[in-house]
Structures are given as structure tokens and as C-alpha cells.
VOTOR-510379 format. One record per residue (C-alpha): residue in one letter; x, y, z. Coordinates in steps of 0.05 Angstrom, whole numbers, plus 32768, in hexadecimal, padded with zeros to 4 digits. Example, Ala and Ser with C-alpha at 12.3 -4.5 7.8 and 13.67 -1.06 7.14 Angstrom:
! residues 2
A80F67FA6809C S81117FEB808F 
! end
This chain:
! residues 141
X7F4C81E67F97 X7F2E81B67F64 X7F6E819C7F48 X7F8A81847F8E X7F4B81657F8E X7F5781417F53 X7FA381397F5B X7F8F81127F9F X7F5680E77F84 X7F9780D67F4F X7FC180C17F82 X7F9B80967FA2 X7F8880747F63 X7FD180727F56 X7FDB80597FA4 X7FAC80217F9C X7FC7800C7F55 X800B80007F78 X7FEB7FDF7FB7 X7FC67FB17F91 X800D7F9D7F68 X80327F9C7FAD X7FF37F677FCA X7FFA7F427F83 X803F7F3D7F90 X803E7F267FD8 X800D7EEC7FC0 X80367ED37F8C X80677ECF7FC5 X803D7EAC7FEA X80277E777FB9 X80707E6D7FA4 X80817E607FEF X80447E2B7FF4 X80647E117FB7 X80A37E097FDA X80867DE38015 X805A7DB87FE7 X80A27DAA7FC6 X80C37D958007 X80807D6D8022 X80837D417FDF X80C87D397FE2 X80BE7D1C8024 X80897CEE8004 X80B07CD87FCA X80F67CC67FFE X80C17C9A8018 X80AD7C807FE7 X80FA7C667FCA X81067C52800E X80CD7C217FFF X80D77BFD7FBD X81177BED7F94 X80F67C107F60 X80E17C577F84 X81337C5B7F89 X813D7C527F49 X810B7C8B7F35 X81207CB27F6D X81637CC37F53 X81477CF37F19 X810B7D0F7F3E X81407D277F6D X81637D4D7F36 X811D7D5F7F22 X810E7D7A7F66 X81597D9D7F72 X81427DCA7F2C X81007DDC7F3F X81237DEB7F86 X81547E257F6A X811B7E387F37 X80EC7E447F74 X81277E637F9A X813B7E997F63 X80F47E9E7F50 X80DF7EBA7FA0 X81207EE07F9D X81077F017F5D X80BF7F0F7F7E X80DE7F237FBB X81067F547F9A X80C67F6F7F6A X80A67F747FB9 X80D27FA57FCD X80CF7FD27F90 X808D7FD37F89 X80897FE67FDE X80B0801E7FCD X808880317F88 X805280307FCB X807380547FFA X8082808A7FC4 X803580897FAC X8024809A7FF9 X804E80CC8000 X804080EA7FBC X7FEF80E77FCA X7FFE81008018 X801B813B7FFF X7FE481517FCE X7FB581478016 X7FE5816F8043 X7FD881A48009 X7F9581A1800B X7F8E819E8053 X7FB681E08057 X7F9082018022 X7F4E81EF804A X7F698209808F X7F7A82498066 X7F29824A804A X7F0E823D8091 X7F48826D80B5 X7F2E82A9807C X7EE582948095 X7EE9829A80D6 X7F1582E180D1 X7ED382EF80A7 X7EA482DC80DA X7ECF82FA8113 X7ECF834080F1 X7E86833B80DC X7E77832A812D X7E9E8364813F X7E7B8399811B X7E3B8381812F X7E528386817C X7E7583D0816C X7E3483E88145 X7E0283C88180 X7E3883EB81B1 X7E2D84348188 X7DE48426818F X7DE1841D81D5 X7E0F845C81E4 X7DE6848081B2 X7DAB846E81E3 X7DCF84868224 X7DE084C4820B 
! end
């Protein structure tokens, strides 16, 4: 059937649409986590740094407050994302399952076409065997 056809080559538009969100997703989860180690590393770097001069602890004081926002905004920002991840594996999981069973119809329909065939074939090979059989007793007799 043409239109399971077409409802399949839909769904797996659809499927790829929401894979490509999901893998957009799981990279902006991944640059937000390098962002958090890039935080930690240069926090490391500035401690250093106050530890060295009488004037690095002066500055440190607000870059810390500086660096304890941009710590909760990452945090709530990769709990957001992680939370968009798992909706949009599900809008996946769904989009699979939607497209798999537009196949499994498909599939079915085409066993039917190529069962009906075969019958065909079968009876067609049978009444060529029962009409060379008549022949043959027609020529003994």
C-alpha cells in the first residue's frame, strides 16, 4: 500500500527530527559540563593567584561571589537541559515506536502479497502436473 509507504517515509522524517533535537540537546549538555570544569579549573587558578599577592585577596572576595552565581546558574541550567533530555528521549522513543508500527504493517501486508503469490504459483504448478498426468494416462490407454 502506497500510503504505509508514505506514512513510514513520515516517520522517519519525524524520527530523525526528534533525534537530531535529542543529539542537540545532549551537546548543549556537554558544553555546559565543559563549562563547569573550565569554572572549577579557573577557580583553582584565581585561589592561586590571592594566595600570591595582597591584592589577588582583595579581588578574590567578589570573584568568589561572582563564581558561587555562575555556579547555581550552571547547576539549574544542566538540570533544565537534563530535564529537556529526557523529554525529548521519550518524544524519541514514541517516534520509534510510532514509525515501527507503520513497518510491522507493511511487513505484514507484504508477507500477505508474497503468501497470495506463492498460493498462485502453487495452484498454477499443480494443474500443469494434473494436465501432464491426464496426458500421459491418455497415452497408456
Amino acid at each position: 500500500m502506497k500510503s504505509l509507504v508514505s506514512l513510514i517515509r513520515l516517520n522517519k522524517w519525524t524520527l530523525e527530527e526528534k533525534r537530531r533535537a535529542l543529539a542537540a540537546l545532549q551537546g548543549l549538555r556537554t558544553d555546559l559540563v565543559r563549562q563547569q570544569n573550565e569554572l572549577e579549573s579557573e577557580v583553582v587558578r584565581e585561589q592561586l593567584s590571592a594566595k600570591s599577592g595582597v591584592e589577588g585577596a582583595w579581588t578574590y572576595a567578589g570573584y568568589a561571589k561572582a563564581v558561587i552565581q555562575r555556579r547555581e546558574t550552571l547547576k539549574r541550567t544542566l538540570a533544565d537541559v537534563d530535564k529537556r533530555i529526557d523529554v525529548a528521549r521519550d518524544a524519541v522513543n514514541a517516534a520509534w515506536r510510532e514509525m515501527r508500527k507503520y513497518e510491522l504493517a507493511e511487513e505484514r501486508n507484504q508477507a500477505r502479497k508474497n503468501a497470495d503469490v506463492a498460493r498462485v504459483e502453487r495452484l498454477e504448478l499443480d494443474e500443469i502436473a494434473l494436465t501432464q498426468n491426464r496426458i500421459k494416462q491418455g497415452e497408456r490407454g
